[in-house]
Every structure is written in C-alpha cells, then in structure tokens.
N, C-alpha and C positions, 0 to 999 in steps of 0.2 A: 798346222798346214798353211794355213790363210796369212801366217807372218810369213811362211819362208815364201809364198808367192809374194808378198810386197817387196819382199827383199828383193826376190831375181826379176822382178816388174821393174823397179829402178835400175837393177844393172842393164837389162837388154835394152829397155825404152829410153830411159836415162831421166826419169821423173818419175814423180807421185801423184796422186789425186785423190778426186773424188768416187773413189771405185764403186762397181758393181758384183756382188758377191755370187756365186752360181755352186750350185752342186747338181748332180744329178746322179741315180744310182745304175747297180749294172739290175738282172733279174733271172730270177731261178725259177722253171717251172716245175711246181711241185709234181703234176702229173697232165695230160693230154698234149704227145706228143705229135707235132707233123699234123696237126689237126685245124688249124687254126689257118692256111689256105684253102681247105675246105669247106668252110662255116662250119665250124664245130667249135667245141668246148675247149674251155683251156683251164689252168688253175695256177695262176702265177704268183710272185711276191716279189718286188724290190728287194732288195738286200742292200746290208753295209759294206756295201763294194762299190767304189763309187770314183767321178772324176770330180776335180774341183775344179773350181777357177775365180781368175776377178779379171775384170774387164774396165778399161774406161771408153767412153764415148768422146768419135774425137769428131770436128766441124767437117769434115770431105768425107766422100764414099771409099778412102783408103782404109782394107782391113790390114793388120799386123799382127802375125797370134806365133805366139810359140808356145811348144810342148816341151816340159822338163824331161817327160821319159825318153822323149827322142831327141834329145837337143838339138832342136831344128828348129828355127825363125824361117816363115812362109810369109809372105805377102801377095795379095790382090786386089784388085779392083770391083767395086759392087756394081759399077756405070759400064765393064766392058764385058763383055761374052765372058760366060766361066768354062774353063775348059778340065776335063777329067785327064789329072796328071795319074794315078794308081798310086796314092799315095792317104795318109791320114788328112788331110786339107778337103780329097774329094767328099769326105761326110758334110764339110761347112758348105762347100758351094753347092752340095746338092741341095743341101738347106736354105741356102739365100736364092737360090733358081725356081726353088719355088713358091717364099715369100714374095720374089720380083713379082710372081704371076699374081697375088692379090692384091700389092702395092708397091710403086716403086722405092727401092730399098735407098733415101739420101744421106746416111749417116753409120759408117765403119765402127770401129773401133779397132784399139791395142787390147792384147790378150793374151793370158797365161795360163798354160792348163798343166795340172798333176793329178794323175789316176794311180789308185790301187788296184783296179779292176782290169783281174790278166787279159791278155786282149789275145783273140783265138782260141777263147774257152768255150766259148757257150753261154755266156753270162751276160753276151749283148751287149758289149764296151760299144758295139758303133749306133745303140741305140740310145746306150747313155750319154754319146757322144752327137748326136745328131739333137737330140730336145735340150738339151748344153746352149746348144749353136743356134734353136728356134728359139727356145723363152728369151735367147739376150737380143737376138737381132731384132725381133717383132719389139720387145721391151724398148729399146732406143730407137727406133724407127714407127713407135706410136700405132702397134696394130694391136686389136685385142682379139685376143684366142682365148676358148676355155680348152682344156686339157685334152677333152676329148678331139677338137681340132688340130689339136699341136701332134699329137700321136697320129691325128690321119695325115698331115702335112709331113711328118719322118717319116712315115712308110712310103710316099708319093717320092721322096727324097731317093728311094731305097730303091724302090721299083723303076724309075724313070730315070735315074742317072747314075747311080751305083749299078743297076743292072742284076740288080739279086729279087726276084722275086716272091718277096718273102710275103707272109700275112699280117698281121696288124697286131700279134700278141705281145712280141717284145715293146713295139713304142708305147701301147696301152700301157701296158706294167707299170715301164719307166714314169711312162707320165702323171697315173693314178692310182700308185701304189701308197699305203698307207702305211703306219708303224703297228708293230704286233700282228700283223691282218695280211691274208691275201688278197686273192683277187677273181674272182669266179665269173669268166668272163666267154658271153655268146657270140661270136665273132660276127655269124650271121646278122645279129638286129644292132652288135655292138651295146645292150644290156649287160650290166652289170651289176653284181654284189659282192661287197668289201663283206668277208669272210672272219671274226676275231677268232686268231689263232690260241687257244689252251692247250698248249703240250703237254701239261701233268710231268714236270719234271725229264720229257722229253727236247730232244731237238733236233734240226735237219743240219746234215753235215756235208758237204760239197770236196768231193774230190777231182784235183785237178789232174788229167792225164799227162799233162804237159807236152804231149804229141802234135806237133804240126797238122791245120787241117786245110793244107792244102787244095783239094780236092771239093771243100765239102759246097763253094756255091755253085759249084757245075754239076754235082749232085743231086743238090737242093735244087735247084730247075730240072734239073731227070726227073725228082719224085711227083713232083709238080703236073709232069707232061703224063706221068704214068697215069695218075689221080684225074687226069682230066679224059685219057681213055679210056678211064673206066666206066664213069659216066656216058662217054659216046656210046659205049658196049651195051649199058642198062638201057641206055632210052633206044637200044632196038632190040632188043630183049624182051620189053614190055611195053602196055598204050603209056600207063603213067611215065610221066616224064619228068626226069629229075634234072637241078641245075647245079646241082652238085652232091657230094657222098652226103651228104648231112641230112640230106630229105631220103633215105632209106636207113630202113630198120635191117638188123641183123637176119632175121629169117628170109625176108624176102632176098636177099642178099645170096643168100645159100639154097635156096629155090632155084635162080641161074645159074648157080655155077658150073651145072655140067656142060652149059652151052657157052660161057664163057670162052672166046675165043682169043683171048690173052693170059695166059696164068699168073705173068708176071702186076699186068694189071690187078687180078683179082685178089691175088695176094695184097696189094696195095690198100686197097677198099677194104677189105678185109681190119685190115690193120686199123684204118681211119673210124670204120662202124664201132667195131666194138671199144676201140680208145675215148672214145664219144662216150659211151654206156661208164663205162671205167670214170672218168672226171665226174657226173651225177653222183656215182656212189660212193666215189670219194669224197667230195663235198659233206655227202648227206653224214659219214663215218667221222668228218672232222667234228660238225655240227655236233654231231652223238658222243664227240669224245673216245669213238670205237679206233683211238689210235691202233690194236693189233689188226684190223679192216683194213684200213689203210696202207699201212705196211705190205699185206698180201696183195693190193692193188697195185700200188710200187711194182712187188716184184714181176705179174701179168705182163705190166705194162713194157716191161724188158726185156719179157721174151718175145712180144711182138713186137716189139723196134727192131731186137737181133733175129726173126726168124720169118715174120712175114715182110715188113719195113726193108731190109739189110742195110741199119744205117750205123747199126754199130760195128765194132771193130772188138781185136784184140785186147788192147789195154783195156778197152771201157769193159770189155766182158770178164777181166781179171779182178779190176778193180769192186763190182756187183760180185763176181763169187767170193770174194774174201773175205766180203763187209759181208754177207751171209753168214759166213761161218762164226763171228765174234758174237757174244753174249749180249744180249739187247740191245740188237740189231731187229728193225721187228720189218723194213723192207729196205731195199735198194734199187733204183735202177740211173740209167743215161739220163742226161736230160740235157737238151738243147739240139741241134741239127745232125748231130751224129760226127763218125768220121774220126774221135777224138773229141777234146772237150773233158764233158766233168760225167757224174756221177753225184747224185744225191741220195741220202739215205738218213732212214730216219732211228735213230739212238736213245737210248735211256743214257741220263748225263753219268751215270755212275762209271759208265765204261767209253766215253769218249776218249780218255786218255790210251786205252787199251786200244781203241779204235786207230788211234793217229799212229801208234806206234806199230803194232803188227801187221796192218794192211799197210800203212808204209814198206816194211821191211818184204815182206812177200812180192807186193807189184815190182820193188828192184829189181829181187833177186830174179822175177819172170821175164820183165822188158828189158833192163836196164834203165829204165827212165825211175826218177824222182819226182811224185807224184807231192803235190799242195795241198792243203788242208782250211776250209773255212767254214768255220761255225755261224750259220746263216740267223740275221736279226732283220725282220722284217724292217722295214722302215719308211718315209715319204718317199711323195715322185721326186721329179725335177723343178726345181724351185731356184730363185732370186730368194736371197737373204736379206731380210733386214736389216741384220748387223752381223760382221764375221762370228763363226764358232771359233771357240779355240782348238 
C-alpha cells in the first residue's frame, strides 16, 4: 500500500521526500449501542479496516491532500477561516479548527490518503479519518497530545463543525485500540480497560448492508433529543435528580413509567438502561470465556435497537436473522448508528465460509443489495510509523 502512495505522491505533487507514514483504523462495536451520548458503557475494538497515508511537511501554512478513492486534489489554507464545503476535506478542517484553538497551526503539509474502510458503514471511516488528520497536524506543528486528548479533540471536531452530535466512543476506539483486545470503555469518567480478546477458535464477522444511510445523522440528533427528554421527564418524576440515563438503574426506571408522559422518550431510556446492564455482562462473559453468554447478549441487544431504539431497518433485520439461522452462529446483531450500516456476529471458524455464502445469497435474493463480508482482527489505534509496512 505504502509503495503505491509514493508512487501516486510523485505524480500528483511532482516529488519525493522525507515522508511521514500514518495509518489509522475504522472500529466495531462489539456491543453497547447509542449509549455512549449518554455516559454509558461501550465495548469497542479497532479493526483491520483502515486508512493509510504519508504525508510530507512543507515551509507555509498551504495544505494539499488528495484521496485515491475519490480522486480529488483539495487545497487550503491553515492562516485563513476554514469554511465547511459538505464534502471529505470538512473532517481535516474541522481538525485543524480546533488544533488552531490550542496552537496556532504554522506548517501544512502534501498528502495522500487510501482507505479500505467502507465509508457509510458504521465502522467510523470519519473517525478513522479525523485522528489521521490530528496525529499528523499536531506531529508537524509540535503539539503533544496523549491519545486520550486526541480522541476528545475529533469528537470537538465532530460536534462543532461537522455538526453530528455524536459521543466520544468511535474517536476513543480509533485512538486506543489495541491488537487482539477490545476496549471496555466508561464514557462517563472516560476510564478504561483494554479487554484481551480469547475466541476459542471463534471470530466476529461484520456484515456490510451496503444501503445508503442517508438519513442517519439527523436521526442520530433525533435519538439524542429524545435521550435528553427523557431525563427532563425523570427529574420531575422524582426529588433525585439525574444528569443523564446513566445515573438510573432499571427498576427505578420502570417504577415511572406509567406516569411517563412521552412513550416515545421512555422507550428511549429504556433501551440506553438496560444496554448499559448488557456491556457489564458482556465484558464479565468475554473475561469468563462464556463466549455462548455473549452471543445471547448480541442478540438482546438487537432487539432493542429494532424495538425500543427504531434505529434499525430492514436489511440490518435480514442480515441478524439469517446469520441466526447458520450453524455456529452463537449471536448477531447491528452495530454502529443504525439506518443501514453493518451487522456483527460472532462464529465458530468452522462455518464462516457457510457463513459468507448463504447469508450472502438470502440478503440478495430479499433486498437486492449485495451485502460485504469482513472478518474483524483487532488491532492498534491511529498511529505515525516509524517505517513504512509493506
């Protein structure tokens, strides 16, 4: 990969150098969906899905970056107002908009990016693609961040100029995900435990719906708004006063409900308590090696994304009952923002091939769409290389 970007870096720029090597990964979350705007739980992993790039540092504040999947050469300025064009570029300037706020940014770069990592899957291409854009600019522009910083600076990126107001679990992932290992992560204190993953001849398998998700970040601020009424509801509900679902337990939960004066809310909360309960005991099941636990928390956790949530759809709900019905399959469900996107599910390796082929051919003949297939490998965050991989 790293040769062909030197290659097409001489054609576009028209020179070589002393390059700067980058990768950063996309990330799956194994289970605790929609949870992680809430202060709640999450359980992520990095994957080998991922963008690359190399970069050189050049003397002025001109950036130059093109992207091979989109063959598009962008340029701008780090010295003038960055302005949001609705395109791939607005991830970088929402990244250099808010390294300017800690330092001012005197030194560009030329740049060339190739991803594997489908982008409008759910796998968080713009978050692999946003700490891509912070470890290089802070790196040539002499600012130091630890990891945890950099993943709070791409969510600021996300929130403040992309205009998605998402939680902090995709950029964590990206940023401090490890190889082999998840990532067991409290959104609330930002605490975390890297989790080493034992499949026992297991693996998780990522299916891509390949459905357009148009729709899903004006959604994803619907679910947001609902999540934040529901709170309003509780704290007149009761004296205790909550600042978000995270600080209520399930029963108390279900103690208000008949006075619940939004159903739509409560169903909301509903979803976010007990998905929170759901991440612990999946944790504690990986720990224990109780991978058929797991799997039956998977599949929970799918029917309240499609039944309390409403954030699945169609193909995601084909793609979960198909991989049900195939032989050691032990769960399935959505994962990532809903709307379309993927599907993860977790397999005995004996029948993955059975896997790819029958639930392939079923989702066809049900959508018409042609659904992807990736066998998920833990792996590191976003990182600067020492020296190119091959």
């Amino acid at each position: 990969m790293y040769k062909l970007l030197i290659n097409k870096f001489n054609a576009v720029f028209g020179y070589t150098g002393e390059f700067i090597y980058l990768r950063s990964p996309g990330r799956v979350n194994l289970i605790g969906e929609h949870t992680d705007y809430n202060d709640g739980f999450v359980f992520p992993v990095a994957i080998n899905l991922e963008i690359k790039g190399i970069a050189a540092k050049r003397d002025d504040s001109k950036v130059r970056v093109f992207s091979l999947d989109y063959n598009e050469l962008k340029e701008f300025d780090l010295k003038e107002p960055v302005k949001k064009e609705n395109n791939w570029t607005d991830y970088i300037k929402g990244v250099v908009s808010e390294l300017n706020k800690i330092k001012p940014l005197n030194f560009g770069a030329d740049i060339i990016y190739k991803s594997n990592l489908p982008v409008s899957s759910g796998l968080s291409s713009s978050a692999a693609f946003e700490l891509i854009n912070s470890i290089l600019f802070a790196s040539i522009n002499n600012i130091k961040m630890n990891k945890k910083e950099f993943a709070l600076l791409c969510q600021r990126a996300e929130n403040n100029f992309i205009g998605v107001k998402c939680g902090i679990m995709d950029q964590f992932a990206v940023s401090v995900g490890e190889k082999n290992s998840a990532i067991f992560l409290d959104t609330k204190t930002l605490e975390h435990k890297i989790v080493p993953l034992n499949m026992e001849n297991h693996s998780f398998i990522i299916s891509n719906t390949n459905k357009p998700r148009e729709l899903s970040d004006s959604a994803y601020n619907e679910r947001r708004g609902e999540c934040e009424k529901a709170v309003e509801i509780i704290n007149g509900l009761q004296p205790k006063k909550i600042k978000s679902l995270r600080d209520i337990d399930n029963k108390t939960l279900n103690s208000l409900e008949n006075d619940f004066t939004d159903r739509i809310a409560f169903k909301r909360a509903k979803h976010v308590v007990e998905e929170n309960r759901r991440v612990l005991d999946a944790v504690d099941s990986l720990v224990k090696n109780d991978l058929a636990k797991f799997g039956k928390l998977m599949i929970l956790s799918h029917e309240s994304l499609k039944n309390l949530y409403d954030v699945s759809c169609f193909e995601l709900d084909i793609l979960v009952d198909e991989a049900l019905k195939i032989k050691g399959v032990s769960g399935s469900r959505m994962t990532g923002a809903g709307f379309g996107g993927c599907t993860i599910s977790l397999i005995h390796n004996n029948y993955i091939d059975e896997f790819i082929d029958t639930v392939g051919k079923k989702y066809e003949e049900k959508t018409s769409l042609t659904p992807d297939f990736y066998i998920t490998v833990p792996v590191n965050g976003a990182e600067i290389l020492n020296k190119p991989e091959e």
